[in-house]
C-alpha positions in Angstrom: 153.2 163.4 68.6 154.1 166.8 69.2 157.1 168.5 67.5 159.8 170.0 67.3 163.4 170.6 66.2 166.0 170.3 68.5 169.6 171.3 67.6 172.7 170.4 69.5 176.6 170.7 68.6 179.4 168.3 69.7 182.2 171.1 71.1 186.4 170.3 70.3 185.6 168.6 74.1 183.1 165.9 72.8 180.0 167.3 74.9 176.9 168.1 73.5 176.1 171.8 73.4 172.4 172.5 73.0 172.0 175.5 70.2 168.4 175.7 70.0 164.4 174.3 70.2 162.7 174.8 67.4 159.3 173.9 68.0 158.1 175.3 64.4 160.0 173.0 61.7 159.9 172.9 58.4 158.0 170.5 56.4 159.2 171.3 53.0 159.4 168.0 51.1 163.0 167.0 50.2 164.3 170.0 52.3 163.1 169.5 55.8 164.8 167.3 58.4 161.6 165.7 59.1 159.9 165.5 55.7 163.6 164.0 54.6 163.2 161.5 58.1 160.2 160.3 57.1 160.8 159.4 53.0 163.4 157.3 53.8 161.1 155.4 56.2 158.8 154.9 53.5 155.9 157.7 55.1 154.7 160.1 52.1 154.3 163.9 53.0 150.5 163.7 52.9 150.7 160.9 55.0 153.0 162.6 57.3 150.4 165.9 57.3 147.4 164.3 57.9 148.9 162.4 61.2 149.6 166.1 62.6 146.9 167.4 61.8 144.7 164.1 63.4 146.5 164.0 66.6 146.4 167.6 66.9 142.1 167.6 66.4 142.2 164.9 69.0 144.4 166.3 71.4 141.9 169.8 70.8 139.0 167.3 71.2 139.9 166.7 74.4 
């Protein structure tokens, strides 16, 4: 579970426009898209934290 951000735009044409990858997000509680994603699923910020920060030691681990 790697992440990151990415932006896209619908133009006056209806396509998709990508805008940007932002592959540091925020994880502001209340603020950030995915802090905001995950309360209303019911997954608390340290929750949310301490599943980066797992799969990222075991992805180092390997």
């Amino acid at each position: 579970m790697d992440l990151s951000r990415v932006d896209f735009r619908l133009g006056s044409d209806g396509r998709p426009y990508l805008m940007e990858i932002n592959t540091l997000l925020g994880l502001k509680p209340g603020f950030s898209d995915l802090c905001i994603m995950a309360d209303i699923e019911g997954i608390e910020n340290n929750h949310l934290i301490n599943e980066i920060l797992i799969l990222a030691a075991n992805r180092y681990a390997q």
